[in-house]
C-alpha positions as CSV (number, residue, x, y, z in Angstrom):
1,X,34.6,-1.2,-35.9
2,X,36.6,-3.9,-34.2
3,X,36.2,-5.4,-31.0
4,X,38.7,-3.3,-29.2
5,X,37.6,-0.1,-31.0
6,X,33.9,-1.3,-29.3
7,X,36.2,-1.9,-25.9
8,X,37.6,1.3,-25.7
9,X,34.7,3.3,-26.7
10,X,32.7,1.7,-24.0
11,X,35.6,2.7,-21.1
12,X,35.3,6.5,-22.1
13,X,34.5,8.2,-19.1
14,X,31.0,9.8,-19.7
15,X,31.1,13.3,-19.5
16,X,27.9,15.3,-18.0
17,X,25.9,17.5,-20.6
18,X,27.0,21.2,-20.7
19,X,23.8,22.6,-19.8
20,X,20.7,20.6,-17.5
21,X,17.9,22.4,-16.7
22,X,15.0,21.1,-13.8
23,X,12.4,22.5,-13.6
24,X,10.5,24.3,-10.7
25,X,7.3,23.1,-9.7
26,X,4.9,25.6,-7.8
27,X,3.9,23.6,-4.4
28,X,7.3,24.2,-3.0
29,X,7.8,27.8,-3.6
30,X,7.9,30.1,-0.3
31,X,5.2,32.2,0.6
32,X,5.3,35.0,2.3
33,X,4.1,35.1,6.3
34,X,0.9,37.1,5.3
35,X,-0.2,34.6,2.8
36,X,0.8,31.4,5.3
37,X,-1.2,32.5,8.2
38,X,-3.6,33.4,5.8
39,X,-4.1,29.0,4.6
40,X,-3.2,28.0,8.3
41,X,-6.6,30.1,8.9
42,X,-8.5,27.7,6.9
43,X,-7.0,25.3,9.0
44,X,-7.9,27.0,12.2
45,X,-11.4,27.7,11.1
46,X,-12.3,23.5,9.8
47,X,-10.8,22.6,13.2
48,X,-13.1,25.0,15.0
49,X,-16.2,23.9,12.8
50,X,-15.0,20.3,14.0
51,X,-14.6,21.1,17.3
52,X,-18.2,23.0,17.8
53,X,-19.9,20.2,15.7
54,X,-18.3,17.6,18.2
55,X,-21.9,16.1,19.1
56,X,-23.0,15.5,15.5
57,X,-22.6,13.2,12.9
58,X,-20.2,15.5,11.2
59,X,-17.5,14.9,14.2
60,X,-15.5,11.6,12.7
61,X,-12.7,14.2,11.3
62,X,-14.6,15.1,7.6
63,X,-14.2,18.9,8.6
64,X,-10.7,18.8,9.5
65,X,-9.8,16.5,6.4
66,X,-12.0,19.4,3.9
67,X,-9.9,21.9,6.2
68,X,-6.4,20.4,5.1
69,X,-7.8,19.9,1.4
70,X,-8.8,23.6,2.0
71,X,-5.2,24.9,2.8
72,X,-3.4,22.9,-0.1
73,X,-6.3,24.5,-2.7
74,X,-5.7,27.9,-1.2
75,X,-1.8,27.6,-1.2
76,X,-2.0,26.2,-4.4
77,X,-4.1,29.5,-5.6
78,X,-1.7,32.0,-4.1
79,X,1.1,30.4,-5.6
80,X,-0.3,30.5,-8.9
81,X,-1.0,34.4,-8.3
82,X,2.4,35.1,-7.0
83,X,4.4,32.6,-9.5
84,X,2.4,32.8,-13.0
85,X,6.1,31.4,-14.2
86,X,7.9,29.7,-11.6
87,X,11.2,29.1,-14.3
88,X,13.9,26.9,-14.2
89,X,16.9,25.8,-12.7
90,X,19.6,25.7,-14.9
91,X,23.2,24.6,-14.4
92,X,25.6,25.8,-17.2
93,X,29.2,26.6,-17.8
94,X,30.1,25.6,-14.0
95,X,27.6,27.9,-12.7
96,X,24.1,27.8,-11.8
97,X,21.2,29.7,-12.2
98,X,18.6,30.2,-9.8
99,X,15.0,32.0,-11.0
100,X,13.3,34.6,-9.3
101,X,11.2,32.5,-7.9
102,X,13.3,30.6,-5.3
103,X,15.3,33.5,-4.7
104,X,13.1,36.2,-2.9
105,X,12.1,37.8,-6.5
106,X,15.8,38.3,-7.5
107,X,17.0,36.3,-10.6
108,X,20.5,34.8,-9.3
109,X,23.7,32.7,-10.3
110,X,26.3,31.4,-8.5
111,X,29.4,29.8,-9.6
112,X,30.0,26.1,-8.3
113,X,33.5,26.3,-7.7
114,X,32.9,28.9,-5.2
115,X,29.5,28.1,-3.4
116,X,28.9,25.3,-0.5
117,X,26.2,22.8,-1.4
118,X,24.5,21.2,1.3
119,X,21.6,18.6,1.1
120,X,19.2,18.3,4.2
121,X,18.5,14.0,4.6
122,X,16.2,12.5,6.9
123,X,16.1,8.9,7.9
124,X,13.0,6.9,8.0
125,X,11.9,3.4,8.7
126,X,11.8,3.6,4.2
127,X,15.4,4.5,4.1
128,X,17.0,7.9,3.5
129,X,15.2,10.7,1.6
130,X,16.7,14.3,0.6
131,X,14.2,16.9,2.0
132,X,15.9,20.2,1.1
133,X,19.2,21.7,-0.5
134,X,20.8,24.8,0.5
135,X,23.5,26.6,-1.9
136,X,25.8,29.7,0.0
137,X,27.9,32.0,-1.6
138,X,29.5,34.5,0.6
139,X,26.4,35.4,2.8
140,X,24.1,34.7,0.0
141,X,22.1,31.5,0.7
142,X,19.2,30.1,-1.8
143,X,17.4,26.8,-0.2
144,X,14.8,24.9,-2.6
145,X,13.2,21.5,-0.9
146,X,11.7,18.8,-2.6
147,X,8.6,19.9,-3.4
148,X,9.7,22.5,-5.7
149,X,12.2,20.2,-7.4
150,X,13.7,16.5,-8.1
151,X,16.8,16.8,-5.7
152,X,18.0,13.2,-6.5
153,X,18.2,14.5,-9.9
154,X,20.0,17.8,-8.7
155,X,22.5,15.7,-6.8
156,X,23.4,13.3,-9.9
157,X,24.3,16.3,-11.6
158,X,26.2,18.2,-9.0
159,X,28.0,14.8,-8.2
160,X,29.2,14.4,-12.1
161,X,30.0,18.0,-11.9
162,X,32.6,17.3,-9.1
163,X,31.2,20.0,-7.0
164,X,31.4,18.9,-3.4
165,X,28.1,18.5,-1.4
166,X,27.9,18.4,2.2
167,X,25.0,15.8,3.9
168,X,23.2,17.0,7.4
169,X,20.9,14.3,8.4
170,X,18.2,15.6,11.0
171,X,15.0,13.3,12.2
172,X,11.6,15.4,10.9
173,X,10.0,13.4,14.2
174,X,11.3,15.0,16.8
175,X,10.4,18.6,15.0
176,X,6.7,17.2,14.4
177,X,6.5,16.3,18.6
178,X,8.0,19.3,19.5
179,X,5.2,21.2,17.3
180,X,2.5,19.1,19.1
181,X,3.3,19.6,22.7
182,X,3.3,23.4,21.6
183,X,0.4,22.8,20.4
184,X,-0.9,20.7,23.1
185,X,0.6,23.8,25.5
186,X,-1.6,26.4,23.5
187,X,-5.1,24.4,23.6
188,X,-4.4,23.9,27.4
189,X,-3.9,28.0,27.7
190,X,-6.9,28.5,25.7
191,X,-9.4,26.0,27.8
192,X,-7.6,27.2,31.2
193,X,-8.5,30.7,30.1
194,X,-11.9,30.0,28.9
C-alpha cells in the first residue's frame, strides 16, 4: 500500500459494531417494596443494638457499620434469588433490547429512532458522573442506573449510533439532607412520644 492509500484508509469514518451487548450486573436491579423494607430492617435493628449498647464499649459505630454490611449481604441474597440470570443488554439493528430483569419481569425492545434517551448527571466536587438512564417509548419507560451497568459505555454507543440523548443534571446533596431532616423529624416524634 502507498502512502495515500495508508492516508485515506485512516480518514474512514469508523462505523459502530452492528450488535454491542453490556452486561447487567445484579447490585443495581430493583427490588420489590417487600424485599427493601425487609434489608432496611437490618438496618433498623444494628442501629437499635447501637443505640441500647450506647454505654458500652461496643458504642463507637461497629454495630451500625455490621448493620450496613448486613443490608448489602442481604440485598445481595435476594437479588441472587430473584435474578439467578440477570441477562444482557443488547443494542442491535437500531433497536435495543432490554431483559426481563430491568423491565418488571417482561423481556422488552424498543426501537431507537422512536424512544427518548435521557441520562440522569450529578455534579460533584470530582466532576460530573452519570447516575441513571431512562429510555420512553410511548408511555413505556425502562430506567437502569449505574450500578446495574457501565452507562459511560452505554452513552459511547448511543452517541455513535446518532440517537439523541437528553442530560438532566440534579445535585444527589440536597436529596440526602432532605432524607435527614426526615429523619431527624421521625427520631424527634419517637423520643417526644416515648
Amino acid at each position: 500500500m502507498t502512502s495515500d492509500e495508508l492516508d485515506s484508509a485512516e480518514k474512514l469514518p469508523v462505523m459502530p459494531p452492528n450488535r454491542e451487548v453490556f452486561e447487567i450486573t445484579r447490585m443495581g436491579l430493583p427490588l420489590s417494596l417487600k424485599d427493601n423494607l425487609l434489608c432496611g430492617l437490618v438496618i433498623v435493628l444494628a442501629i437499635d443494638l447501637q443505640i441500647r449498647l450506647s454505654h458500652t464499649f461496643l458504642a463507637e459505630g461497629l454495630i451500625a457499620f455490621a448493620g450496613f454490611i448486613g443490608y448489602v449481604a442481604m440485598r445481595y441474597w435476594l437479588l441472587t434469588r430473584r435474578y439467578p440470570a440477570p441477562g444482557d443488554l443488547v443494542i442491535e439493528n437500531g433497536a435495543i433490547y432490554f431483559p426481563a430483569s430491568i423491565n418488571g419481569g417482561q423481556a422488552d425492545s424498543f426501537d431507537l429512532s422512536n424512544c427518548i434517551v435521557k441520562f440522569y448527571v450529578n455534579r460533584g466536587k470530582s466532576g460530573v458522573s452519570k447516575t441513571s438512564v431512562e429510555f420512553r417509548h410511548g408511555l413505556q419507560v425502562v430506567k437502569i442506573n449505574s450500578l446495574s451497568i457501565d452507562l459511560d459505555q452505554l452513552d459511547k454507543a448511543l452517541t455513535a449510533r446518532g440517537v439523541s440523548i437528553q442530560r438532566e443534571f440534579w445535585q444527589m446533596g440536597l436529596y440526602a439532607v432532605g432524607f435527614l431532616l426526615i429523619a431527624i423529624l421521625i427520631f424527634i416524634v419517637f423520643m417526644v412520644l416515648r
